[in-house]
N, C-alpha and C positions, 0 to 999 in steps of 0.2 A: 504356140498360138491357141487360145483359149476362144466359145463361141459363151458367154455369159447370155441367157435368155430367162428375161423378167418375165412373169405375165398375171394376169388377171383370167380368171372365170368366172359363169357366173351360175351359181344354184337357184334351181325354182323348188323341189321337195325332195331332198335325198338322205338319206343314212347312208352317207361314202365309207366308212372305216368303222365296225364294229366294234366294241368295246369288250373287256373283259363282263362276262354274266355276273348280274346281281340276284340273280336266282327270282323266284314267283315269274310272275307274266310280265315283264317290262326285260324289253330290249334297248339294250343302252348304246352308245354312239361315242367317240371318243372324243372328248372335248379337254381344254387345258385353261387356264384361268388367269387374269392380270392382276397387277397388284390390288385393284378394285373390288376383285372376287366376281368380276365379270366372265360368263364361258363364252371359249371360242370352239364353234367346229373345229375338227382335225383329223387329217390323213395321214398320217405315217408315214416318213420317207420309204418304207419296206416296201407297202402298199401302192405306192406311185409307182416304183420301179416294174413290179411284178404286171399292172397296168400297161406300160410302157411294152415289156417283154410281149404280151399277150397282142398288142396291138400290131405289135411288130412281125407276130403269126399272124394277122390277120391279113396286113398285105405279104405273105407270103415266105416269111425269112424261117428258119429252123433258128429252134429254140433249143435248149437243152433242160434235162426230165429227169423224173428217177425211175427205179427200175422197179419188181414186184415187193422186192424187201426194203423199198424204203432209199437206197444208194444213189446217190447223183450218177447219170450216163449221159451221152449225146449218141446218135446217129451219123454215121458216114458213111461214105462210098470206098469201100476194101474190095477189090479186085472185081469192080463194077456192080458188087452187090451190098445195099445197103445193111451195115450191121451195128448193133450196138454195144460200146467200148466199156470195156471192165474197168474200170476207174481205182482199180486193188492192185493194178497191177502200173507199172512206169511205162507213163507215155514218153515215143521215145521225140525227135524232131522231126521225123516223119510223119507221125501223125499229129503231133501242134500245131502242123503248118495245117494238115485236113482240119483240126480242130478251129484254126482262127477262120478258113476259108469259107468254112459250110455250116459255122453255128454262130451268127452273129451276137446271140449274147455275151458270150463268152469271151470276146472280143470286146463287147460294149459296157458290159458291166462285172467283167472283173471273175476271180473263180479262186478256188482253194482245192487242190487236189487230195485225196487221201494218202496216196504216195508219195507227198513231195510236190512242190509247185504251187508257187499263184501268183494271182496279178491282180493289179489296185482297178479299181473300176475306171476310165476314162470319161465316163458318164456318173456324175455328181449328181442328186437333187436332194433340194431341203422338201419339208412337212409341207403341203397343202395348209394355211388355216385361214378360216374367215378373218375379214377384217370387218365384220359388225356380229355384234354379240349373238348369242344364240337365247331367244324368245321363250324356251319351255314349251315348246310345239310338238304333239306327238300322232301318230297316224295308228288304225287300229287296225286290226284284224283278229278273225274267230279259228283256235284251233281247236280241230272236232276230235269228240272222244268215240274211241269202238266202245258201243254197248251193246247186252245179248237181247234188249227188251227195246223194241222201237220206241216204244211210251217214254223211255227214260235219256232220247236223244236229246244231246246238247252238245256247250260247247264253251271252251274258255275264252273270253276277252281278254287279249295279247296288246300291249302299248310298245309301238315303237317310236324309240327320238328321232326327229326329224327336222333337217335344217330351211329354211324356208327363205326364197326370195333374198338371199345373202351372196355375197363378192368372195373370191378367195386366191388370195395370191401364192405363188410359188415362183422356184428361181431353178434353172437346171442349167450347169456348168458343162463345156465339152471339152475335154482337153483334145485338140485336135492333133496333136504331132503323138500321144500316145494309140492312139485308136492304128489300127493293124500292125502294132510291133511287140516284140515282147522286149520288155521291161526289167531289167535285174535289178531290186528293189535295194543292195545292196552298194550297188557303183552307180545305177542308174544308169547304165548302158541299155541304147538301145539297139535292139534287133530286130532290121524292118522282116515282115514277112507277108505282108501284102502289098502286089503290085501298085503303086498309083493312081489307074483306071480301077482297081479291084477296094481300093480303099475311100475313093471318090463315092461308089457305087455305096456303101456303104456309110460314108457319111448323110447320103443326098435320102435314103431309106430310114433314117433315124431322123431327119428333119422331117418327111413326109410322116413316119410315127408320130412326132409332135404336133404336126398340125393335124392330125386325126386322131388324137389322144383319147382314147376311152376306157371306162373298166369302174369300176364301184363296188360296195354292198347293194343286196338289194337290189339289183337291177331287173330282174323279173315284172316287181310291182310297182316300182321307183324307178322309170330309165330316166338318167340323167347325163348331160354333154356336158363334161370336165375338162374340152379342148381351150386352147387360147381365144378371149375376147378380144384381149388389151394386150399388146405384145411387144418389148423393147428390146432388139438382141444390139451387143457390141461385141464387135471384133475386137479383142487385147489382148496384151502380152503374159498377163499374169492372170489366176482361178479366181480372184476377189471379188466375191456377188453384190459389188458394191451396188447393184440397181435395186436387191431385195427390198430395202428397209425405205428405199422412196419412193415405193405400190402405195398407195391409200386411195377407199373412195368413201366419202362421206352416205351419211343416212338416206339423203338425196341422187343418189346418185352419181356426183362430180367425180373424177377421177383431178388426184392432186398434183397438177401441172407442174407448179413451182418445183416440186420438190425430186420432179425428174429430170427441170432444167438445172436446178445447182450438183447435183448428182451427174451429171454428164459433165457440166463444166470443170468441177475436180479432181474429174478421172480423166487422161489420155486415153483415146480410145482410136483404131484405124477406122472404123467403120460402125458406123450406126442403121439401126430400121425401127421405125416404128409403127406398126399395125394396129387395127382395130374395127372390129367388126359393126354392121350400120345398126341403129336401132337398141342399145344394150346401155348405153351412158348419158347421160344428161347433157353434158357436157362435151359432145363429142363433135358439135361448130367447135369449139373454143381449142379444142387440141389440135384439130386440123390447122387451124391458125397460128398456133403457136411452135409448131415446130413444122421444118424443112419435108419435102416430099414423103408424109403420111400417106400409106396406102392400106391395102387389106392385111390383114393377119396371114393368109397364104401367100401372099404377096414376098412382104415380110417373111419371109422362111425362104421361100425358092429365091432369094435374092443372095443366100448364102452357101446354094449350091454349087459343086464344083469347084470346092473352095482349092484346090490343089490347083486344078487349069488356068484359077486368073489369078492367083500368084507369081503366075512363073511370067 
């Protein structure tokens, strides 16, 4: 069972994903171009995930870190004192199971051990990217120089790219039967190791991640909200983002109805939602009307909570 989650956001001035340095004073922003030689913003699938992780500390879940030299570690609870695991050495099934229990990423997004072991991520996403061009908009700021003569104080004028008043869609795939098992990537057996209620718990903490989705470049001078606007999730059987490529919203505004009603109709799907936030779309009488009980974007999320209890 797969939870396929379309959505739309929407930018007002951010530099989300920094770009490789082009050295002097301009700060560049990563963008990719269409056959037209048109740019689009763009976020890195890396970039989103690591967003995702951070978010997922914020309401509260353990993440896993590196340690002083650089090595991947997590934290757990060894004989009621929390310590953290040398990763050079073979975890054995005793602590995999502490590891899937107490460090949700690792669970959610997949891991490579140094010793031996890993797992595919459960948690899919594609790129972040505008779907209307990027402008040549840039925002300034003065970096000051130490001088030893007051008289000689100044300062460099810094350009950074900036996307402006633009849409940006992404797709994030869940495989839900893999999330709390471990996986042999080999035979594809699985090995459940979180309880039902212990795995609920943790699907229903990655939904409430998504609907409080945040994290960027820039955000100090730039905060910017990258949570869902416009939000389409379907319950189905198989990983195919078949909802990606039917996101558009024109110059105006409109978000492209059609093109997520034939896109539903040629996917079998057990369950549909569609969210959207008030105030954000032009077009957002016309969606309501056009499809079956539209409700909010959180809405739409906690309607796929507890996906284990109303299966059964």
């Amino acid at each position: 069972m797969f939870l396929n989650i379309a959505y739309i956001t929407k930018v007002n001035i951010a530099s989300l994903n920094g770009s490789e340095g082009t050295g002097g004073n301009l700060t560049v922003m990563k963008k990719i171009s269409n056959y037209n030689g048109d740019e689009f913003a763009y976020v890195s699938g890396q970039a989103l995930r690591r967003y995702l992780k951070e978010t997922l500390m914020q309401l509260g879940e353990t993440i896993s870190s590196v340690d002083k030299d650089g090595n991947p570690t997590f934290k757990v609870k060894i004989k009621e004192k929390e310590e953290f695991v040398d990763l050079n050495k073979s975890i054995d099934d005793d602590l995999k199971k502490k590891m899937f229990k107490e460090v949700c990423d690792l669970d959610l997004f997949g891991y490579m051990l140094p010793k031996g072991g890993r797992r595919w991520s459960p948690v899919k996403v594609t790129p972040l990217v505008s779907l209307l061009p990027y402008k040549g908009e840039y925002d300034y700021l003065t970096r000051k120089k130490k001088v030893d003569n007051d008289e000689e104080k100044s300062g460099n004028i810094v350009q950074i790219e900036i996307d402006t008043m633009n849409f940006m869609r992404g797709n994030i795939m869940i495989n839900i039967d893999h999330i709390g098992c471990d996986i042999d990537e080999y035979t594809y057996e699985s090995k459940k190791i979180l309880e039902d209620t212990e795995k609920n718990q943790r699907i229903n903490i990655l939904l409430d991640a998504i609907k409080n989705f945040n994290g960027g470049a820039k955000q100090a001078r730039n905060l910017e909200d990258i949570s869902p606007k416009f939000i389409v999730i379907a319950k189905q059987k198989t990983g195919n983002p078949f909802l990606l490529n039917a996101l558009n919203v024109d110059a105006d505004g409109n978000i492209n109805i059609e093109n997520i009603k034939e896109a539903l109709q040629e996917h079998k799907v057990e369950d549909t939602q569609i969210g959207i936030s008030k105030g954000i779309f032009a077009n957002e009488d016309d969606v309501k009307k056009s499809f079956e009980n539209v409700t909010t974007v959180a809405n739409a999320i906690d309607h796929f909570k507890d996906l284990l209890k109303s299966d059964k």
